[in-house]
C-alpha positions in Angstrom: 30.5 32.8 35.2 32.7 30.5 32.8 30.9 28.1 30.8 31.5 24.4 30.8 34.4 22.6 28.8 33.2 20.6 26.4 35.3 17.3 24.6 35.3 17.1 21.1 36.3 13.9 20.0 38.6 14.3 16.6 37.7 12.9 13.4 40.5 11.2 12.2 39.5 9.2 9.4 37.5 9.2 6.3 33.3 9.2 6.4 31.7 7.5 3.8 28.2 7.3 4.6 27.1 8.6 1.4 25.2 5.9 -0.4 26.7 6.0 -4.4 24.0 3.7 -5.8 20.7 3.2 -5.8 18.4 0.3 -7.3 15.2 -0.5 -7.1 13.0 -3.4 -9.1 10.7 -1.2 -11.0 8.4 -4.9 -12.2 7.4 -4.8 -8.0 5.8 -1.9 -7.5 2.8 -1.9 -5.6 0.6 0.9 -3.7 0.5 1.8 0.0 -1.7 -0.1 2.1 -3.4 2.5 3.4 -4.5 3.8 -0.5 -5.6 0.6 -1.4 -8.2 0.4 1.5 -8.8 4.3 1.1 -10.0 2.8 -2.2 -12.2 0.0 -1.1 -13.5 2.6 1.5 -14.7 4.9 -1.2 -16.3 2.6 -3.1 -18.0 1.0 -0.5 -19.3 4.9 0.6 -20.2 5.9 -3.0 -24.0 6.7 -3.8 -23.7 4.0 -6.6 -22.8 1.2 -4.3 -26.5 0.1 -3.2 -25.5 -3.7 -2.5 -23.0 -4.8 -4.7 -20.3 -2.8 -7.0 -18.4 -4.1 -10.1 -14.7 -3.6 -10.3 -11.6 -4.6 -11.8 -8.9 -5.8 -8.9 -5.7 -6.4 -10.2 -3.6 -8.8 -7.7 0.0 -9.7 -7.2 -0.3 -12.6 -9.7 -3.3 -11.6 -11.9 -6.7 -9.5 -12.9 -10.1 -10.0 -12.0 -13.2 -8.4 -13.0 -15.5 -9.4 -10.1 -18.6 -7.8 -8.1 -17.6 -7.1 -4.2 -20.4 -7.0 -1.6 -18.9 -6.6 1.2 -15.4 -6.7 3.7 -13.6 -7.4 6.4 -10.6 -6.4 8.1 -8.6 -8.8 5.8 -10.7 -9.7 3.0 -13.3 -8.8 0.4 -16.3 -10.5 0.0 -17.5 -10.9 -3.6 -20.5 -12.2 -4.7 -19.8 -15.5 -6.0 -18.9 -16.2 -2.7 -14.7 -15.9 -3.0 -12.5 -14.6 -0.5 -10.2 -11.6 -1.9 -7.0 -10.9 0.1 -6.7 -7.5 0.7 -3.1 -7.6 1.2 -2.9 -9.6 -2.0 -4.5 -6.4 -4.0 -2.1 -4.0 -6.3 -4.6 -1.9 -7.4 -8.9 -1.7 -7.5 -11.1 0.7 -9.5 -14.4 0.6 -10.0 -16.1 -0.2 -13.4 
């Protein structure tokens, strides 16, 4: 039993898919989504977070020191009563 003829197709020119330079804008970097509320989630689970848990968010734009109670799908609820973005947030930690 012969096997099947198969077409190669010839290469007749150069390839240069090779990428010869690489930058990147090292003043934008920011965390992955899903670590940032991986975060949020383990403060909110920590034994020290009874109703309220003081942290320092750093944003796109600026720092806060505030005190979160609560969140949402989008937000963060703090206790003065602001609205935090979550997709505004660079970084959290709790202090």
């Amino acid at each position: 039993m012969d096997k099947p003829k198969v077409f190669a197709n010839p290469i007749n020119k150069k390839i240069d898919n090779v990428q010869d330079l690489f930058r990147s804008d090292k003043d934008n970097r920011s965390i992955n989504p899903v670590d940032i509320n991986k975060k949020i989630n383990e403060i909110f689970a920590s034994p020290n977070h009874v109703y309220k848990s003081k942290v320092h968010i750093t944003l796109k734009d600026k720092s806060i020191d505030t005190e979160i109670v609560g969140k949402t799908n989008i937000n963060l609820l703090t206790l003065d009563g602001n609205l935090i973005k979550i997709t505004d947030i660079v970084d959290i930690e709790r202090l």
